[in-house]
DSSP file (Angstrom, degrees, kcal/mol; ACC not computed):
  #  RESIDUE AA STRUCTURE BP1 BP2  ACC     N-H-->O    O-->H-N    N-H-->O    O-->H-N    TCO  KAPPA ALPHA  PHI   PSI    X-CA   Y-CA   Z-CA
    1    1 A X              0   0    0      0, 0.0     2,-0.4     0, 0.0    88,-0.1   0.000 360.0 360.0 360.0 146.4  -22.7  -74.5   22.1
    2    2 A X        -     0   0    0      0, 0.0     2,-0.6     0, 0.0     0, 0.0  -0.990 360.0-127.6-144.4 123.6  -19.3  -72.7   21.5
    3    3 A X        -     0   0    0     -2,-0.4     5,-0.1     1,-0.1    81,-0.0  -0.922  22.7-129.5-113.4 129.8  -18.8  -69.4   19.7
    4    4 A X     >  -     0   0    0     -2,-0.6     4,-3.0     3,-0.1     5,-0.2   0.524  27.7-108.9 -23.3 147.4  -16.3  -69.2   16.9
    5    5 A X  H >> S+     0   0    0      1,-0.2     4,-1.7     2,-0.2     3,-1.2   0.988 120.7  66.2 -50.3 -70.9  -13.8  -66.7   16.6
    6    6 A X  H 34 S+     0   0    0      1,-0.2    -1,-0.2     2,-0.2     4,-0.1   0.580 106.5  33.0  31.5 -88.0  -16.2  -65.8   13.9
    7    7 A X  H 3> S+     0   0    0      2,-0.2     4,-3.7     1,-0.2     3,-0.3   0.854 116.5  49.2 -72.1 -52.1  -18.7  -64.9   15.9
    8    8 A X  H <X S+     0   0    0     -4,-3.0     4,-1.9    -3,-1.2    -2,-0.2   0.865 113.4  51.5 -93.7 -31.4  -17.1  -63.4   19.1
    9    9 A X  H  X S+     0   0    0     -4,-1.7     4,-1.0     2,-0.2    -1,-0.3   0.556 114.4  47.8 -83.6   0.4  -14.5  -60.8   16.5
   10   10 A X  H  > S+     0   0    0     -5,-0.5     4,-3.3    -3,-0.3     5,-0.4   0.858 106.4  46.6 -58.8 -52.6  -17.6  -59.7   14.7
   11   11 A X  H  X S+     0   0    0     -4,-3.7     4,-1.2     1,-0.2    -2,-0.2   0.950 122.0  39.4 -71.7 -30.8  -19.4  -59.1   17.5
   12   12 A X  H  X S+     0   0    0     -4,-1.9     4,-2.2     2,-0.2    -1,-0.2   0.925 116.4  56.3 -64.3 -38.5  -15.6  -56.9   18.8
   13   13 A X  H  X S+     0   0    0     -4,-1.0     4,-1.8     2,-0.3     5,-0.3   0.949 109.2  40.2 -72.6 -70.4  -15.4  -55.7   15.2
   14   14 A X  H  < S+     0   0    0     -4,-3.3    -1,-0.2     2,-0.2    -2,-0.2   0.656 113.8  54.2 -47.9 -28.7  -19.1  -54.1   15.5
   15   15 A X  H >X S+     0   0    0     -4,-1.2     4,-1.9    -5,-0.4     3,-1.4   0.907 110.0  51.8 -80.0 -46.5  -18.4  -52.7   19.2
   16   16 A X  H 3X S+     0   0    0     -4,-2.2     4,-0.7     1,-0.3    -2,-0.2   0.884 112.1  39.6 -71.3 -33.2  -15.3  -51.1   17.5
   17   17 A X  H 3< S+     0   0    0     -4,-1.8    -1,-0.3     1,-0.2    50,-0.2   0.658 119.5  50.9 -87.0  -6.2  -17.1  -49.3   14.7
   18   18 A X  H <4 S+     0   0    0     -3,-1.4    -2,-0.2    -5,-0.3    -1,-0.2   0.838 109.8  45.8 -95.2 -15.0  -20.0  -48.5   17.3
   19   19 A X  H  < S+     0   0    0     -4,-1.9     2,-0.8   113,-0.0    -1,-0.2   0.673  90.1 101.0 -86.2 -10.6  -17.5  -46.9   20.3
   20   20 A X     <  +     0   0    0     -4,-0.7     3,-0.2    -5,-0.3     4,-0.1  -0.620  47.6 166.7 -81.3 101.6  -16.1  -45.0   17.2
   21   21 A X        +     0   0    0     -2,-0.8    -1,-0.2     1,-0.1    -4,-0.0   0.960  58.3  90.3 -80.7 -57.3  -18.1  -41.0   17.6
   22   22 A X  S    S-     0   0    0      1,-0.2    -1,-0.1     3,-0.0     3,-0.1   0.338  88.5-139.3 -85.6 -44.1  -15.7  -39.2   15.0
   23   23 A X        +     0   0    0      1,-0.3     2,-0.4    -3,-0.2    -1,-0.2   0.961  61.3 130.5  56.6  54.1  -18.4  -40.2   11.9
   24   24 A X  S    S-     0   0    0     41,-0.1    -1,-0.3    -4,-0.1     2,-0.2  -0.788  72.3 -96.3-115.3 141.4  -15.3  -41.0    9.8
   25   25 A X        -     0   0    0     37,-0.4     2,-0.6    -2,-0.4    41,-0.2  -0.509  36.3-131.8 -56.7 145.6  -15.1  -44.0    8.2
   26   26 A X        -     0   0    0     39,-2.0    38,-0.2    -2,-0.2     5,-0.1  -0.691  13.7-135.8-110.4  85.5  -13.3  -46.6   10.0
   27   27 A X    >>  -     0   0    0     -2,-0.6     4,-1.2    36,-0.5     3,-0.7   0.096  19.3-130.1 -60.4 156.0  -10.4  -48.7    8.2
   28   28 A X  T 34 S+     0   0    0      2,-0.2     4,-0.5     1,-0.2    -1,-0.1   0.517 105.0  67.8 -91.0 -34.0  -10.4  -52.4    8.8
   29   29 A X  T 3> S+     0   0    0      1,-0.2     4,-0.9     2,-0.2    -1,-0.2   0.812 102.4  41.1 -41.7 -52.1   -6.4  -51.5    9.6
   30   30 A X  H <> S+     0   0    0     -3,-0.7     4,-2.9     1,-0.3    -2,-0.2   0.729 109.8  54.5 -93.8 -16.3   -6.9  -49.7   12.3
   31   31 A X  H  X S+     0   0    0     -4,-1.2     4,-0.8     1,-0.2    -1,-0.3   0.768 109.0  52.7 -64.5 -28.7   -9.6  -52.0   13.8
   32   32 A X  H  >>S+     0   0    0     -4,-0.5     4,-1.3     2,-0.2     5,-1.2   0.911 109.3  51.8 -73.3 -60.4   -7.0  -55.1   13.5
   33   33 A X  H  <5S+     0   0    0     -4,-0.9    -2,-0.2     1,-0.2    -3,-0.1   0.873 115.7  37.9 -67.3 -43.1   -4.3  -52.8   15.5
   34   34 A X  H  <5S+     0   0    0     -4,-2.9    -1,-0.2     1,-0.2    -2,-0.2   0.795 119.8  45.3 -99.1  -5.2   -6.7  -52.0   18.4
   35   35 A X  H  <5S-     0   0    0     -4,-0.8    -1,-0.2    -3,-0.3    -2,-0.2   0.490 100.4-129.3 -89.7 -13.9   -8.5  -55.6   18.6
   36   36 A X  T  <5 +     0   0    0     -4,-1.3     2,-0.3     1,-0.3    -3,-0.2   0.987  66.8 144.4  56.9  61.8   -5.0  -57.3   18.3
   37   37 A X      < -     0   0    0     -5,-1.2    -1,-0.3    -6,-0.1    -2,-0.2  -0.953  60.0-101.1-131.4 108.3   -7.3  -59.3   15.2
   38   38 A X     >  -     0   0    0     -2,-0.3     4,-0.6     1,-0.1     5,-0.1  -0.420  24.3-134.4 -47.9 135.3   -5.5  -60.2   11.9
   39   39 A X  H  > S+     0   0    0      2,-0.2     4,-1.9     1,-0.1     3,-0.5   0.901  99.1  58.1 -47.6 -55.5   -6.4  -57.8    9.4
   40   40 A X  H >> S+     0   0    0      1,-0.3     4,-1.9     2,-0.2     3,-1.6   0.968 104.1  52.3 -47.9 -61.8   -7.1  -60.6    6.7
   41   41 A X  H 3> S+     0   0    0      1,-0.3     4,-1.8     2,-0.2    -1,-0.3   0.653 106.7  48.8 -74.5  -7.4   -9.6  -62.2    8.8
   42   42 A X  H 3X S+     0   0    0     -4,-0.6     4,-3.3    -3,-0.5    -1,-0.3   0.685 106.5  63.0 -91.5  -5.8  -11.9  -59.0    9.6
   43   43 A X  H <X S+     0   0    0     -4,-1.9     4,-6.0    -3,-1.6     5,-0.3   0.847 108.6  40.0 -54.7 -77.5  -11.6  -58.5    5.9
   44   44 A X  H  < S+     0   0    0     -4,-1.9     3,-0.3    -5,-0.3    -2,-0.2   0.858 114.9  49.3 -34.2 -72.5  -13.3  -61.6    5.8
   45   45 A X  H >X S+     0   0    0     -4,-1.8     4,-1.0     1,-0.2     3,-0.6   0.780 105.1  56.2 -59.7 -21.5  -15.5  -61.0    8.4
   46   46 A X  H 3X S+     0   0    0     -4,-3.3     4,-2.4     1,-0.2     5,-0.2   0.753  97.1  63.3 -77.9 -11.6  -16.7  -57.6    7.3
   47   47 A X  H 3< S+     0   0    0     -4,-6.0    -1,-0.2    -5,-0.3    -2,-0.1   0.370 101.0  57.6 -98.3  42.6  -17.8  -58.7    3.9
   48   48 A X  H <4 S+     0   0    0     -3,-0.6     4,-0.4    -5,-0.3    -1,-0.2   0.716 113.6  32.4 -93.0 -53.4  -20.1  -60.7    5.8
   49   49 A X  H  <>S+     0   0    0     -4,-1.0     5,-2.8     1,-0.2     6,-0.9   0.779 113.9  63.0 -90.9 -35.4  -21.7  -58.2    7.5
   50   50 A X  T ><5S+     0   0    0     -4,-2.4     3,-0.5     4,-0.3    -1,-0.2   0.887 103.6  46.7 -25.5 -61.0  -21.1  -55.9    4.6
   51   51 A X  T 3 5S+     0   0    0      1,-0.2    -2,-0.2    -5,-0.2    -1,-0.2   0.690 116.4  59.3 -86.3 -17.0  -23.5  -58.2    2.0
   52   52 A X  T 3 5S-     0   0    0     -4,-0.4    -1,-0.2     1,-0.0    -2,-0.2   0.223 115.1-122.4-109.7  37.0  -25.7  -57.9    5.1
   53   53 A X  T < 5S+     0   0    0     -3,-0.5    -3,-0.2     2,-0.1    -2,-0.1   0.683  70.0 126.1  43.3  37.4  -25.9  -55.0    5.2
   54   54 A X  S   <S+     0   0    0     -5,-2.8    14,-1.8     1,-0.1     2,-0.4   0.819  76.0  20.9 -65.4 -63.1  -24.6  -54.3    8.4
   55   55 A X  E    S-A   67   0A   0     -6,-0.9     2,-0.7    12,-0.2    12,-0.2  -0.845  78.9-125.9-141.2 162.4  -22.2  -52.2    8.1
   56   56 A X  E     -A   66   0A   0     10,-3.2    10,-1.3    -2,-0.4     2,-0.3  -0.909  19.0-150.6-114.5 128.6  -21.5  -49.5    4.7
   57   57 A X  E     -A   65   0A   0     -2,-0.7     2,-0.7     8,-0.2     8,-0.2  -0.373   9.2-167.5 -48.9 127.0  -18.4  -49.4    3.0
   58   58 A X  E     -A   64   0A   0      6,-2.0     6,-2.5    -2,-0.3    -2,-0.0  -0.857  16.6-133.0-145.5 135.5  -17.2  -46.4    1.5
   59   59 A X        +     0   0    0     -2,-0.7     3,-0.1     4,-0.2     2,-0.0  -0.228  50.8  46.0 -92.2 178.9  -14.3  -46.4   -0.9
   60   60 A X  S >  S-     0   0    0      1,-0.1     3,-3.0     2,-0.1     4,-0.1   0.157  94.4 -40.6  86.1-152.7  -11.3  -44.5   -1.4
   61   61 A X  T 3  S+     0   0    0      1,-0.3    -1,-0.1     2,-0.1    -2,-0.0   0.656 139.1  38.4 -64.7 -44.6   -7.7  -42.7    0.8
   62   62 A X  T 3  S+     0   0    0     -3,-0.1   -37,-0.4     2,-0.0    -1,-0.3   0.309 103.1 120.2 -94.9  -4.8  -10.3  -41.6    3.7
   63   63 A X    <   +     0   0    0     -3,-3.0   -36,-0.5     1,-0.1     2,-0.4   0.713  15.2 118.8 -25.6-172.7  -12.4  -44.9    3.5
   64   64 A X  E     -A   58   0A   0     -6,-2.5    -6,-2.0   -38,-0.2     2,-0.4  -0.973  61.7 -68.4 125.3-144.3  -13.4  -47.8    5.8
   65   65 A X  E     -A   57   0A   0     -2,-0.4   -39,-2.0    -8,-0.2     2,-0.3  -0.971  34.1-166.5-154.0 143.2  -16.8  -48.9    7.0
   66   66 A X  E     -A   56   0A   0    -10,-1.3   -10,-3.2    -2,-0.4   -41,-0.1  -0.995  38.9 -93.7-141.8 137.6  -19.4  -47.3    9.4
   67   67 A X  E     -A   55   0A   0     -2,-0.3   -12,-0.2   -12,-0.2   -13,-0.1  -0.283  29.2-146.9 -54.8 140.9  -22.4  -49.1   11.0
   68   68 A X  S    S+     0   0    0    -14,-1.8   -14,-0.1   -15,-0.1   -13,-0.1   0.996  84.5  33.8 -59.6 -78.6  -25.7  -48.6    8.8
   69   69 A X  S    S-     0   0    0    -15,-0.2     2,-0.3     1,-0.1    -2,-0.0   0.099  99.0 -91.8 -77.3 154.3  -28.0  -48.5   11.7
   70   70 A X    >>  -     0   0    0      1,-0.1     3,-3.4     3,-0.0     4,-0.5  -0.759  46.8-104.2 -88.5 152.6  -27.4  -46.9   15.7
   71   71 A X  G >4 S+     0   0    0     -2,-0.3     3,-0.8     1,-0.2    57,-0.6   0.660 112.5  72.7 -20.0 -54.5  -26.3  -49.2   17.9
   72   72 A X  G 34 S+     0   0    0      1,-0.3    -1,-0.2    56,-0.2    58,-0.0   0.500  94.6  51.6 -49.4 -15.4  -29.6  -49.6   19.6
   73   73 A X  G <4 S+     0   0    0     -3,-3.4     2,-0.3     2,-0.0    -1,-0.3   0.554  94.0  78.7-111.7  12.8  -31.1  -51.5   16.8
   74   74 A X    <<  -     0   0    0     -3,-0.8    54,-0.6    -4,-0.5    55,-0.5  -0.814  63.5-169.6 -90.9 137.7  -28.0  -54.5   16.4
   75   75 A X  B  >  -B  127   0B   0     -2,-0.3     4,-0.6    52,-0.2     3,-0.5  -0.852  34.2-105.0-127.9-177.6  -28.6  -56.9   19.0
   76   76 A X  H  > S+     0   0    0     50,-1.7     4,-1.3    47,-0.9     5,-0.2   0.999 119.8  62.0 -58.5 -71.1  -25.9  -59.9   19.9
   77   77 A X  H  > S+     0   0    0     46,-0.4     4,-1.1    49,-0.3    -1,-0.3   0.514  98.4  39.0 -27.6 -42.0  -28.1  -61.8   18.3
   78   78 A X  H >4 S+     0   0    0     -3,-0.5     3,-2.6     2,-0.2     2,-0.6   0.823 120.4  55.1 -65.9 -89.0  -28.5  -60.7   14.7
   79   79 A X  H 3X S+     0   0    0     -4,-0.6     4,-1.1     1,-0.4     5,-0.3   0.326 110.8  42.7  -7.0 -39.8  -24.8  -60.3   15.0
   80   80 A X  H 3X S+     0   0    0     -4,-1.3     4,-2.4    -2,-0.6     5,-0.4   0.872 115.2  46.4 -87.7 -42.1  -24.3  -64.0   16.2
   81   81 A X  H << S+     0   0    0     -3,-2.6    -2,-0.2    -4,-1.1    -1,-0.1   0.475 102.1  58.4 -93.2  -8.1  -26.4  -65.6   14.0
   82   82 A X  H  4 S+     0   0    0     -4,-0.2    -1,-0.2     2,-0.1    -2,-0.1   0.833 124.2  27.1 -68.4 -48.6  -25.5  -64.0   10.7
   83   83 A X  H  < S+     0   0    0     -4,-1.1    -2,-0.2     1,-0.1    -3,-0.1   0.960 134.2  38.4 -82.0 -45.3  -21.4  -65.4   11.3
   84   84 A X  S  < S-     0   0    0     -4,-2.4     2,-0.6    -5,-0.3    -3,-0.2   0.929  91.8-149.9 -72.2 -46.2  -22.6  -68.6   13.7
   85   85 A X        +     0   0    0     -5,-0.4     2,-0.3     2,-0.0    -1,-0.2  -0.910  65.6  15.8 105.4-118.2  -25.7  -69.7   12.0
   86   86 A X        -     0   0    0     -2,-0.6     8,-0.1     2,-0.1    -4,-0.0  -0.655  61.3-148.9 -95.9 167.3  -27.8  -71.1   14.3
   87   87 A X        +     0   0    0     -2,-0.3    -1,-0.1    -6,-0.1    32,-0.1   0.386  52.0 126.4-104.4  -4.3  -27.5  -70.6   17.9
   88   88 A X        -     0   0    0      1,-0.1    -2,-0.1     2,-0.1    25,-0.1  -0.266  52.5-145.7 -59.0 147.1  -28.9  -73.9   19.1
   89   89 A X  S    S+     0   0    0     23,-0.4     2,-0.3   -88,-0.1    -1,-0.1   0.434  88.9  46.5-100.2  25.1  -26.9  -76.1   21.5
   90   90 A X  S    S-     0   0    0     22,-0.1     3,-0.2     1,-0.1    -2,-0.1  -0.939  82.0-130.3-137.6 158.7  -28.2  -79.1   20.1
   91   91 A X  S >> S+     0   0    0     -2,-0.3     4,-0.7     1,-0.2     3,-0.7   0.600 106.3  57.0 -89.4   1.3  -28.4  -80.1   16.0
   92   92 A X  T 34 S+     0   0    0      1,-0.2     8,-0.2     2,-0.1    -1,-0.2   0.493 101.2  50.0 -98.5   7.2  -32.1  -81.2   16.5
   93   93 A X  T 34 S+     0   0    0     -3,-0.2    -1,-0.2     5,-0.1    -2,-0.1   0.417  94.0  77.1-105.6  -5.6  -33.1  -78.2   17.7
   94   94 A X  T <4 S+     0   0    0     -3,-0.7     2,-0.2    -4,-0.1    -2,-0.1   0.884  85.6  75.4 -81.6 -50.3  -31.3  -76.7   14.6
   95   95 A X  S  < S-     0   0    0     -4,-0.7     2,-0.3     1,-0.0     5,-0.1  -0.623  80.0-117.7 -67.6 141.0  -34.6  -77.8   12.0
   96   96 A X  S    S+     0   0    0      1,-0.3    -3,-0.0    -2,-0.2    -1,-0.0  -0.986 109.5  25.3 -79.5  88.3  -38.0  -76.1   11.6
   97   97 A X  S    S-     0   0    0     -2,-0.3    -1,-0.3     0, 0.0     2,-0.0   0.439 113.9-104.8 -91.3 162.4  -40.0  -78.1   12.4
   98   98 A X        -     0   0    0      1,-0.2    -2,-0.1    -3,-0.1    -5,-0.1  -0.260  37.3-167.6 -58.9 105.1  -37.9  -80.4   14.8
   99   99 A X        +     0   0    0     -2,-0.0    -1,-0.2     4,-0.0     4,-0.1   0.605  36.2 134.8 -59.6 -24.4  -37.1  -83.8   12.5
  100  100 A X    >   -     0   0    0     -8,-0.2     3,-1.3     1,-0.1     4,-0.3  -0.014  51.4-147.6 -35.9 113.3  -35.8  -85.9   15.1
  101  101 A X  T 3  S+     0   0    0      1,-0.2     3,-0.2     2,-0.1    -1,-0.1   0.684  97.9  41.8 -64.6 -11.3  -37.1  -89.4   15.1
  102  102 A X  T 3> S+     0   0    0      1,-0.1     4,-1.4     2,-0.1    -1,-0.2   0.069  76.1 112.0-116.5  33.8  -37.0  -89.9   18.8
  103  103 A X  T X4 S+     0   0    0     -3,-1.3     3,-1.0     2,-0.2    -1,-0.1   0.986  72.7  64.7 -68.8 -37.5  -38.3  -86.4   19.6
  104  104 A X  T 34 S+     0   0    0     -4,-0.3    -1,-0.2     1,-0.3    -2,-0.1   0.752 116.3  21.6 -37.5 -36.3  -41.6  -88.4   20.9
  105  105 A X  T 34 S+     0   0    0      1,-0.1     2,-0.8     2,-0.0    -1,-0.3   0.300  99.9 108.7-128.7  33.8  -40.2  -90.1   23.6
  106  106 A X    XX  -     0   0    0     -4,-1.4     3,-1.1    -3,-1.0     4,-0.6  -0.843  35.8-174.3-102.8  95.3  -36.5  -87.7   24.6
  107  107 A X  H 3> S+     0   0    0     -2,-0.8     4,-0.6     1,-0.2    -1,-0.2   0.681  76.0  68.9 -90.8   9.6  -36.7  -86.0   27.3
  108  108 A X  H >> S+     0   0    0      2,-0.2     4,-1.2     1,-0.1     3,-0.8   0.836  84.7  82.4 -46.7 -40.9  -33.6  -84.2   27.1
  109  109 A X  H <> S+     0   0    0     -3,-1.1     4,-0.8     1,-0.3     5,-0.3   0.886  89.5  50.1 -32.9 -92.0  -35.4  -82.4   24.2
  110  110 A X  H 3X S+     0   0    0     -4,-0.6     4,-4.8     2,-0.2     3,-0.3   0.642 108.6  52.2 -12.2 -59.1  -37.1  -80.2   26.7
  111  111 A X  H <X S+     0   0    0     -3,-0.8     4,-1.6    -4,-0.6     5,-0.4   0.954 107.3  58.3 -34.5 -89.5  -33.8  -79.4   28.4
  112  112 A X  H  < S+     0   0    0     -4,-1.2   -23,-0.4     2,-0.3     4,-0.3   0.505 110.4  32.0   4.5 -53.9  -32.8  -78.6   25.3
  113  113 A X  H  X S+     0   0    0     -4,-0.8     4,-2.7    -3,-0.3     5,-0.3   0.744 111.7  63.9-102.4 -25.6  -35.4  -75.8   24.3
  114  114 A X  H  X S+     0   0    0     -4,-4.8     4,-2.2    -5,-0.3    -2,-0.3   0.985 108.8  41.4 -40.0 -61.2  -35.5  -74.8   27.8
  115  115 A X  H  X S+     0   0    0     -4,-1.6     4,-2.6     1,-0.2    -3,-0.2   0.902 123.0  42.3 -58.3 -40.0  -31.2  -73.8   27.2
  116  116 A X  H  > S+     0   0    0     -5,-0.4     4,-1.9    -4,-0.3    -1,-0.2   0.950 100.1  61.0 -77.6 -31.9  -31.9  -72.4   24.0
  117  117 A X  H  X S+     0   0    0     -4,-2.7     4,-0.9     2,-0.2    -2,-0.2   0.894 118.1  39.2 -48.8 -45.3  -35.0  -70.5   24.8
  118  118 A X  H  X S+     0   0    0     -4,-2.2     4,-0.7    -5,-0.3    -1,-0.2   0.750 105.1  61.8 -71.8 -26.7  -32.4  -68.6   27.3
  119  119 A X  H  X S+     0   0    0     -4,-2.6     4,-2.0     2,-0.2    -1,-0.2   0.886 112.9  39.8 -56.6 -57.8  -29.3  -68.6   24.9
  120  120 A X  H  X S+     0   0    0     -4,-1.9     4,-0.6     1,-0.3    -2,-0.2   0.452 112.8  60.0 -98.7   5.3  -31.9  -66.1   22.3
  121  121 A X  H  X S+     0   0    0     -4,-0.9     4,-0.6    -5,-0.1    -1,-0.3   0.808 112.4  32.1 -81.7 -35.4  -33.2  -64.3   25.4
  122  122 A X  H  X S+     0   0    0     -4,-0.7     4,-2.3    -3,-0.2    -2,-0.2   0.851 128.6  39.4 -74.5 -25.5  -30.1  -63.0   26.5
  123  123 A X  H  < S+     0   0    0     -4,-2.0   -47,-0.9     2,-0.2   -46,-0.4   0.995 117.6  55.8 -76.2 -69.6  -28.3  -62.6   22.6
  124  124 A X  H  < S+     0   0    0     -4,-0.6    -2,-0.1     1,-0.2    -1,-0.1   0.350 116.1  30.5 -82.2  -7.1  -31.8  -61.4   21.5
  125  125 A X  H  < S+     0   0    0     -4,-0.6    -1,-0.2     2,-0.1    -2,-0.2   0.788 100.2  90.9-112.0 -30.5  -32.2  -58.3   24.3
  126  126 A X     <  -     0   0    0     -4,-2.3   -50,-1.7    -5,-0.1   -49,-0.3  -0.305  62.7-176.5  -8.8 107.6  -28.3  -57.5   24.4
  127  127 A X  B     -B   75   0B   0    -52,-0.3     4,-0.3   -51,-0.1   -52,-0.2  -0.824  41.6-106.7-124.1 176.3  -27.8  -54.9   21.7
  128  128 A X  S  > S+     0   0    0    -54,-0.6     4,-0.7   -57,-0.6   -56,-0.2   0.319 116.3  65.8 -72.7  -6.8  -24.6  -53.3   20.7
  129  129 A X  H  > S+     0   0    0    -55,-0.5     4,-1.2   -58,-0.2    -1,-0.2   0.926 100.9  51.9 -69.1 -43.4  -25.6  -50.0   22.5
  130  130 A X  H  > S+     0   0    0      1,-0.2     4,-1.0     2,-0.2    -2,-0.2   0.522 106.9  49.4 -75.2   2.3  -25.3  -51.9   25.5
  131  131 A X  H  > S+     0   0    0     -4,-0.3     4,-1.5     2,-0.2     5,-0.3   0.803 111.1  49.3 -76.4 -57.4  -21.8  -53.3   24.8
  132  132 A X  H  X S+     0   0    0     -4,-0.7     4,-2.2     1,-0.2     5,-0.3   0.922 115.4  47.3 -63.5 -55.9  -20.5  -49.7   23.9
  133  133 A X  H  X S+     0   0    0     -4,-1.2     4,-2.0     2,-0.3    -1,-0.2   0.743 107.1  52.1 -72.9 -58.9  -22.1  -48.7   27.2
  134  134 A X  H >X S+     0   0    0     -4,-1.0     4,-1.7     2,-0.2     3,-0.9   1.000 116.8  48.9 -59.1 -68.5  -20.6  -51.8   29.4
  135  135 A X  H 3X S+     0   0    0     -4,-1.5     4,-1.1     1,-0.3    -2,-0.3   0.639 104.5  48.2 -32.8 -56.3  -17.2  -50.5   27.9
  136  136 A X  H 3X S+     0   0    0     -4,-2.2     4,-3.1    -5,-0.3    -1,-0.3   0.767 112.6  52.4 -47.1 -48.1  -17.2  -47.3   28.4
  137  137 A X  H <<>S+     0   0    0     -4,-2.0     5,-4.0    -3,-0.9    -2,-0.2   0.934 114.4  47.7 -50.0 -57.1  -18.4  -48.3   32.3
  138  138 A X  H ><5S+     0   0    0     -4,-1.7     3,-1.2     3,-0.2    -2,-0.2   0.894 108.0  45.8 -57.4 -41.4  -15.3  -50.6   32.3
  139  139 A X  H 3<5S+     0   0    0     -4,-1.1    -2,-0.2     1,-0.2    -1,-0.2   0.985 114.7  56.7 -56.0 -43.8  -12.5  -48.0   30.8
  140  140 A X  T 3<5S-     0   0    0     -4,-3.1    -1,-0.2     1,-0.2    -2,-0.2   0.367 122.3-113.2 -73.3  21.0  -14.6  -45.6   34.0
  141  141 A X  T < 5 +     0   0    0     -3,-1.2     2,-0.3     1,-0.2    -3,-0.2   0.598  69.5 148.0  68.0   6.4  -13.6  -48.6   36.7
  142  142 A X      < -     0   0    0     -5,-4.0    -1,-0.2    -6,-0.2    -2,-0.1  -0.611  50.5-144.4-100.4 152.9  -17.4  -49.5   37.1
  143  143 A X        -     0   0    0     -2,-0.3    -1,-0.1    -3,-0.1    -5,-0.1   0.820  15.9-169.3 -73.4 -47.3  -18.3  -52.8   37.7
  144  144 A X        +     0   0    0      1,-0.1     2,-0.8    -7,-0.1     3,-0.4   0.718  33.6 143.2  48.1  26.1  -21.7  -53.1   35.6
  145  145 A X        +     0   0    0      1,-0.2    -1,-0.1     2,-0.1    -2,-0.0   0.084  15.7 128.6 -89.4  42.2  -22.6  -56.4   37.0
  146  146 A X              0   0    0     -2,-0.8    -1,-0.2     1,-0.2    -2,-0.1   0.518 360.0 360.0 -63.9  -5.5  -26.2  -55.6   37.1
  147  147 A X              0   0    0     -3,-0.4    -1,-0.2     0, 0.0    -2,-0.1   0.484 360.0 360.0 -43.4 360.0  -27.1  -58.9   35.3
């Protein structure tokens, strides 16, 4: 499994509006300038997260977008799986319930929800506090490699 630009400038796009204290709206502009991110394409990707209600728009000269929610309740996971889709590293793992015709006798399968089971444990306790948190530890010179 490989994540998209997509995925991985959402998830930068969402750190940016979450390190952001000010309670100002945050333009899309300035978010482009300090992710070194075409502008056009977080357009695009905030009205993703926009219609899902992710993040609120609010119009006019002093506009921009501010997270709905605190940090603590986005995890990698929603975040990944709204722009990515699914998160599986295989497409037969991708169906509910699993279609495969050789699922009976594959035992790669197993491998297989064994890597994924581990993929949506790390995405699914990761939240976006603890990214603003790892940053802030990195601008202070700390290491955070508590993993």
């Amino acid at each position: 499994m490989k994540i998209s630009t997509k995925g991985r400038y959402a998830l930068r796009l969402m750190l940016d509006l979450a390190l952001d204290t000010t309670g100002e709206p945050v333009r899309v502009k300035d978010i482009a300038v300090r992710q070194e991110i075409s502008d056009k394409y977080l357009e695009q990707i905030i009205s993703t997260l926009n219609k899902a209600g992710y993040v609120k728009s609010i119009r006019g000269p002093q506009g921009g977008y501010r997270l709905v929610r605190e940090p603590e309740q986005y995890t990698v996971g929603m975040i990944l799986r709204l722009t990515e889709g699914s998160l599986a590293p295989v497409s037969c793992l991708q169906d509910e319930p699993n279609m495969c015709a050789r699922m009976e006798q594959c035992v790669t399968l197993r491998l297989w929800k064994m890597l994924y089971a581990a993929i949506a444990d790390v995405v699914d306790k990761v939240t976006l506090a603890d990214l603003v948190e790892w940053q802030r530890e990195q601008m202070n010179g700390e290491t955070g490699d508590n993993i």
